[in-house]
N, C-alpha and C positions, 0 to 999 in steps of 0.2 A: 549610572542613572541617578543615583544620590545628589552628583554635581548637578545635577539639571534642576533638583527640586522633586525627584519621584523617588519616594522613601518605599522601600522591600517589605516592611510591613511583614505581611504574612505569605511575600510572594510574589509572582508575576500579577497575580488576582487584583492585586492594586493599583497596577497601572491603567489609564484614561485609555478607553479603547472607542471606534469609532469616530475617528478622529485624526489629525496633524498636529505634532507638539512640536516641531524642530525642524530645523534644515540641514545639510551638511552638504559640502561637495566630495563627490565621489573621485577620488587621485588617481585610484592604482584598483583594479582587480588580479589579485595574485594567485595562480593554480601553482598547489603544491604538488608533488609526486606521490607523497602518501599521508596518511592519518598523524601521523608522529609528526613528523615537519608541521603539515599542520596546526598542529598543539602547540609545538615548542612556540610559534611565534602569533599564541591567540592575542596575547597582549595588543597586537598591531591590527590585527583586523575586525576581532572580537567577533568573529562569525562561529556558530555549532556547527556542527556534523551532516544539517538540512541543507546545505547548499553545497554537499558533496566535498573535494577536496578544493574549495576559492574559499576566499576571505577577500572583504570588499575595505581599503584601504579609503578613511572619511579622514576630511579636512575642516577646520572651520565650522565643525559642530555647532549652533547654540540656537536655544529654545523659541520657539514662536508664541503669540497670541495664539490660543486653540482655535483651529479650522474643524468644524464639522465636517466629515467626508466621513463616504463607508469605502474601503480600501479592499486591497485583490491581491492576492498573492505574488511578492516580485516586485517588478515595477513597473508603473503605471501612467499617465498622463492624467491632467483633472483641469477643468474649464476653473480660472480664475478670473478676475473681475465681474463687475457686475453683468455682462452680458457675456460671458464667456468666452473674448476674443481670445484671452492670452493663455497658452496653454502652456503650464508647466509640469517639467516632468518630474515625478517623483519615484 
């Protein structure tokens, strides 16, 4: 997160919430067999324990102009442009 410009401070608590800070494309979602596999290769997917055993493989990370949105758990769609025709998924 550091790369991006969101310094740890004292935590998660410092990150901009309510909001869109980034885009990445999604590559690869990877289901492991167990916990340990898992682990061994968070480096790659950077996913916790919340999303059971997957790690969601990002490409092409990098930071946007902040989007005001309230967000949902997972992933979602959101009306972009000024009339909302284009919908992209996040």
């Amino acid at each position: 997160m550091e790369k991006f410009g969101f310094g740890f401070g004292s935590g998660f608590s410092e990150l901009p919430t309510g909001c869109i800070v980034g885009k990445a494309r999604l590559v690869e979602v990877k289901h492991y067999k167990d916990k340990e596999e898992h682990a061994l290769d968070r480096e790659r997917h950077l996913a916790d324990d919340a999303w059971g055993n997957y790690g969601f493989v990002l490409s092409g990370a990098e930071r946007t102009k902040v989007i005001e949105c309230k967000g949902k758990l997972g992933f979602w769609e959101i009306d972009a442009g000024k009339e909302g025709r284009n919908k992209k998924r996040i």
